[in-house]
C-alpha positions in Angstrom: 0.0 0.0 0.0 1.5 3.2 -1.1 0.6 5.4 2.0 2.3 9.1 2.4 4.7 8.8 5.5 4.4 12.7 6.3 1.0 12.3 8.1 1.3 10.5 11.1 0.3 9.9 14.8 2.9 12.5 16.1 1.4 14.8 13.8 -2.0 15.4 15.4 -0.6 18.3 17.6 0.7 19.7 14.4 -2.9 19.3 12.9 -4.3 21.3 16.2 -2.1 24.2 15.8 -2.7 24.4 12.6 -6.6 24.5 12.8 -6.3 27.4 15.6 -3.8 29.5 13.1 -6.5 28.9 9.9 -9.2 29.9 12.2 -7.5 32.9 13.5 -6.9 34.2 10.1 -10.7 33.9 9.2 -13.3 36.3 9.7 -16.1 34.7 11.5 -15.8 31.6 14.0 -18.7 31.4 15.9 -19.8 27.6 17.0 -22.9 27.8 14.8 -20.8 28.2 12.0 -21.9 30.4 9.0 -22.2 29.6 5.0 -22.7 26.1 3.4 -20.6 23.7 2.2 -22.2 21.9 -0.6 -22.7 24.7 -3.1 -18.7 25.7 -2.4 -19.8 28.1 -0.3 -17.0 29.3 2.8 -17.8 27.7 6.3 -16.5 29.7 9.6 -17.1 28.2 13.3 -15.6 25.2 15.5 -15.8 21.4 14.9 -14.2 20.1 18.6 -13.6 16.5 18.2 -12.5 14.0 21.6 -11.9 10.5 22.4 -9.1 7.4 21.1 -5.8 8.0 20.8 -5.8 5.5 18.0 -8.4 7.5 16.2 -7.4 11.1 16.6 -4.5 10.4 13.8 -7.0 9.7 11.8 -9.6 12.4 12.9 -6.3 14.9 12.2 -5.6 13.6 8.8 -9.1 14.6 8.2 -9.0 18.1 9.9 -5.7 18.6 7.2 -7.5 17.3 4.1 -10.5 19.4 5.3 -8.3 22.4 5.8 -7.5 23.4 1.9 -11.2 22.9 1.4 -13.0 25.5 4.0 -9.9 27.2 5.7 -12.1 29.7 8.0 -13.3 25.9 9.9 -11.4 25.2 13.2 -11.2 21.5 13.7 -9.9 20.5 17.2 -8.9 17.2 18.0 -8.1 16.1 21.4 -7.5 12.8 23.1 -8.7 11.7 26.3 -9.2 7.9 25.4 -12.6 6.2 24.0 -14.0 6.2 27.7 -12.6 9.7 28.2 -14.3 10.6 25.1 -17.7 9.4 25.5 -17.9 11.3 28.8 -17.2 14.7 27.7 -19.6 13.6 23.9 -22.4 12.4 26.3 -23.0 15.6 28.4 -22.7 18.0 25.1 -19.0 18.7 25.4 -17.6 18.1 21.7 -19.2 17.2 18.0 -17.6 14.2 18.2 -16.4 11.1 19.6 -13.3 9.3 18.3 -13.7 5.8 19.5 -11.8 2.8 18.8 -14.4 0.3 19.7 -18.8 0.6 19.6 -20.4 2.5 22.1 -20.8 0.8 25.2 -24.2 0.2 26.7 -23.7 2.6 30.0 -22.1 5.2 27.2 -25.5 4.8 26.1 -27.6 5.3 29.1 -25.6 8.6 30.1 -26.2 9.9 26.4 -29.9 9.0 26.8 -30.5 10.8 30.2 -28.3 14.0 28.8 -30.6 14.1 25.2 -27.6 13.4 23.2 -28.2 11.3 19.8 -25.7 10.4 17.7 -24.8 8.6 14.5 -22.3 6.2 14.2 -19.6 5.6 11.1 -16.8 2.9 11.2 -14.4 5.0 9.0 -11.0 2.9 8.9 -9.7 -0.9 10.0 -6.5 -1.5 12.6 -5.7 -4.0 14.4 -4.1 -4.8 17.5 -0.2 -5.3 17.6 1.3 -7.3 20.2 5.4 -6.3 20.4 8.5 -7.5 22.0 12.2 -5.8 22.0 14.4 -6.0 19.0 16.4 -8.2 21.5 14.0 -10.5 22.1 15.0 -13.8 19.9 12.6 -16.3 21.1 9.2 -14.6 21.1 8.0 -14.9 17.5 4.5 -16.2 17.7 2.5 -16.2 20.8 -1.5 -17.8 21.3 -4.6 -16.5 22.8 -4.2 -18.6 25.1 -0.5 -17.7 26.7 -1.3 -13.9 25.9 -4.5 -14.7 28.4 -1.9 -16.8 30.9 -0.1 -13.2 31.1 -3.0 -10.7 31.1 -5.4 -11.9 33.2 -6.5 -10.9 36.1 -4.7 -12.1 38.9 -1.3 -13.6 36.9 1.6 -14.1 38.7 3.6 -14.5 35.5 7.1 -12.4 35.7 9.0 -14.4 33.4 9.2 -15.5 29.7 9.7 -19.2 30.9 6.5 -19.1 32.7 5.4 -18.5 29.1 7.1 -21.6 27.5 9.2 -23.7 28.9 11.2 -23.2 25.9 11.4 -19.8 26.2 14.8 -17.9 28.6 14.7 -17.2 32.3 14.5 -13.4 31.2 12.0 -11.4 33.3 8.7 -10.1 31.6 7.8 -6.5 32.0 4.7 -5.6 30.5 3.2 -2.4 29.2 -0.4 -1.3 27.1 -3.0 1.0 27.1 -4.5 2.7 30.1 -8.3 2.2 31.5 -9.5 4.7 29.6 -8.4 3.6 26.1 -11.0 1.9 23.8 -7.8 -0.4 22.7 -7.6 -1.5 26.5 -11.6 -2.6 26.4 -10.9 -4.3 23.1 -7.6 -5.8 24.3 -9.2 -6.9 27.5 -12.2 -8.2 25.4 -10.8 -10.0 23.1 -7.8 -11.9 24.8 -9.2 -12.3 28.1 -13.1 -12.7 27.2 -14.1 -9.3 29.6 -13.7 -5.8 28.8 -12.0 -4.6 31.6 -10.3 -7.4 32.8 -7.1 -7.5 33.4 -3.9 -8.0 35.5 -3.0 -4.4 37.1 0.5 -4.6 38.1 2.0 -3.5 34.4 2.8 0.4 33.4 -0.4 1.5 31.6 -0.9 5.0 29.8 -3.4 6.3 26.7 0.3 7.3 25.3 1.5 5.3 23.0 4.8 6.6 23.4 5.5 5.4 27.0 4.7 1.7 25.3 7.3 2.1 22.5 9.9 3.6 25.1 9.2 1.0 27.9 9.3 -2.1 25.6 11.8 -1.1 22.7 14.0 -0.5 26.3 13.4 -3.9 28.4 15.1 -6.9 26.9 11.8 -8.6 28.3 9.3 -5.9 27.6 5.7 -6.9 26.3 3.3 -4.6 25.3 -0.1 -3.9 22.8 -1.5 -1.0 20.6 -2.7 -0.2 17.4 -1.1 -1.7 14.2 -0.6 1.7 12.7 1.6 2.7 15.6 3.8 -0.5 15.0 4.4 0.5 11.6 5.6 3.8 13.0 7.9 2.8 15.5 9.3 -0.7 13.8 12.8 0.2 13.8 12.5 0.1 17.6 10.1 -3.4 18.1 9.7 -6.7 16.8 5.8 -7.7 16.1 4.9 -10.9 17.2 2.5 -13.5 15.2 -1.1 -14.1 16.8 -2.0 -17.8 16.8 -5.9 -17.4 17.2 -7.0 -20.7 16.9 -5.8 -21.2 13.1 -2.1 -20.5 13.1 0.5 -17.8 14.0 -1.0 -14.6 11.5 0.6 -11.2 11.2 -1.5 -8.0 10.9 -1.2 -6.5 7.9 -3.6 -4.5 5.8 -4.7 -7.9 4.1 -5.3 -10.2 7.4 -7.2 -7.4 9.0 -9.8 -6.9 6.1 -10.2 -10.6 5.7 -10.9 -11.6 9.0 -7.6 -13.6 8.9 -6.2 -11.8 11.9 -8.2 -13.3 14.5 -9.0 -11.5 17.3 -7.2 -8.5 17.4 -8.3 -7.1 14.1 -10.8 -4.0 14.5 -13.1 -1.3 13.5 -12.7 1.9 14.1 -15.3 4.8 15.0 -16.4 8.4 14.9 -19.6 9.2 16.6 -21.2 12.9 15.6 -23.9 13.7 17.9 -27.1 15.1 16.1 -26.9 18.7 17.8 -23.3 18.8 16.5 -24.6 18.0 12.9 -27.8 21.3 13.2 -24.1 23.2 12.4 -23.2 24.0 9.0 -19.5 23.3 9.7 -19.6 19.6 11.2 -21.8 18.8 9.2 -19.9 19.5 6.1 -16.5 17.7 8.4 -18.4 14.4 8.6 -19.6 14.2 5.3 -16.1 15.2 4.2 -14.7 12.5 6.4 -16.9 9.6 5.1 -16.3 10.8 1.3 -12.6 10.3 1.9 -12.0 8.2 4.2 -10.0 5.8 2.0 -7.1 8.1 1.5 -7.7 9.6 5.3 -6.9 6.1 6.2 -3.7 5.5 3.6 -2.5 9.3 4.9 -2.7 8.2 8.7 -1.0 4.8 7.6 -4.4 3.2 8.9 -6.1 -0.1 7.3 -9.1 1.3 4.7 -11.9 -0.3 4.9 -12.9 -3.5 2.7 -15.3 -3.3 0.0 -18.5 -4.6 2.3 -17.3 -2.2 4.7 -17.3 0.9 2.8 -20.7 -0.1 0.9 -22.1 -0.2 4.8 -20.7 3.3 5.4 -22.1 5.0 2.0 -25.2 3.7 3.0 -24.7 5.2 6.2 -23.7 8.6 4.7 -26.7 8.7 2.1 -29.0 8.3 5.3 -27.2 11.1 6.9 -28.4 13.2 3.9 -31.9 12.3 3.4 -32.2 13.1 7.4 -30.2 16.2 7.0 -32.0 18.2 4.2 
């Protein structure tokens, strides 16, 4: 896949800083937004955006692209994780949710009791990487079962021969995402059969960055995030094959969209709420986002989606349309 390396996940405070100076430099800027979009006409106001980490790279790629096409917009993109998200979307904070897994059913309750609705549009694929240290020799597949042996709640295991037998007495340190992070409720989900549960005693953060430093610097580090943030970091961490029941699979943009890459692979989410959409400006974001969210995905070095995937999000959009004129 031929993806631009220039937009990335470090990029998104680039993206914010970028949006503030564009909106600066336009007349206008209230949060109603002024103009409309689909005649050509020029769009003023605020599109705040909060939720995944793993998304926002994606929700800035977006707020870029959308940039050279109504300048006087100011798209803000933040990151408090998925849970983070929906608790700010679900009292009316922001126009949108980044999420990295579905709304959850208590996310739904507190949007209900607040009069928030919402639409919902899976705009791009990851899955999730397990990684080791370049020095780690031994660890080149792992199964469901010995990642649950280490995660779960309770385990004792501190060592890679706890793991295998075969494998060196060489300590395990583990890090991955924070409580907050969608990645951690999908991680948790899919590995150990529970959202939420998991082992506590490992260094957890919604910063990717503290699980590249912290494993790509312990001979027997361990951790888990998004695909996308593999391929950024590779020179620093060795991926690790999945063996999900049908033998050891490596993410890549052609396991995830065939199902091969079994159960880590993922859909990811935006969530506009339908007060956000009454303005001119998010409106005009989201349908932009849909629209492109094939080379939003290649730019952010994310997984597009397949061809069933992106008929279901069309669909989606022309719905959005019909209810929106």
């Amino acid at each position: 896949m031929n993806i631009s390396t220039s937009l990335r996940r470090a990029k998104a405070p680039l993206a914010l800083t970028a949006a503030v100076m564009l909106t600066a430099a336009a007349c206008g800027g209230a949060d109603a937004g002024s103009g409309g979009g689909e005649d050509g006409g020029k769009l003023s106001g605020k599109v705040a955006i909060d939720g995944s980490s793993t998304v926002a790279p994606l929700s800035s790629a977006a707020s870029e692209l959308y940039a050279e096409k109504q300048p006087g917009v100011q798209v803000t993109v933040a990151t408090s994780g998925t849970g983070g998200g929906f608790k700010k979307f679900c009292v009316g904070e922001t126009d949108i949710s980044d999420a990295s897994r579905p709304i959850k059913d208590e996310e739904i309750k507190t949007c209900g009791e607040n009069n928030i609705k919402y639409k919902q549009f899976a705009i791009a694929n990851d899955g999730l990487s397990v990684v080791v240290s370049k020095e780690n020799t031994w660890a080149n597949c792992l199964t469901v079962a010995q990642l649950k042996k280490i995660w779960e709640p309770g385990s004792k295991v501190n060592n890679w021969n706890q793991v295998d037998p075969k494998f060196p007495n060489e300590p395990l340190k583990l890090f991955g995402a924070g409580t907050d992070s969608g990645t951690f409720d999908y991680f948790t989900d899919a590995i150990n059969g529970e959202e939420g549960a998991s082992r506590t005693d490992y260094s957890g953060s919604e910063d990717d960055n503290v699980t590249v430093t912290g494993v790509s610097g312990t001979k027997g580090g361990l951790g888990y995030f998004g695909f996308s943030y593999y391929e950024e970091n590779a020179d620093k961490l060795k991926l690790v094959d999945i063996d999900g029941g049908g033998g050891c699979v490596k993410p890549s943009v052609s396991t995830v969209q065939d199902g091969s890459y079994t159960p880590l692979g993922r859909q990811l989410f935006i969530y506009p709420s339908d007060a956000g959409l009454k303005k001119p400006q998010v409106l005009d974001f989201v349908e932009f986002y849909v629209e492109n969210n094939k080379k939003i995905a290649e730019d952010a070095k994310f997984i597009p989606l397949n061809d069933k995937q992106e008929k279901e999000l069309q669909a989606a959009l022309e719905e959005l349309k019909k209810a929106t004129k």
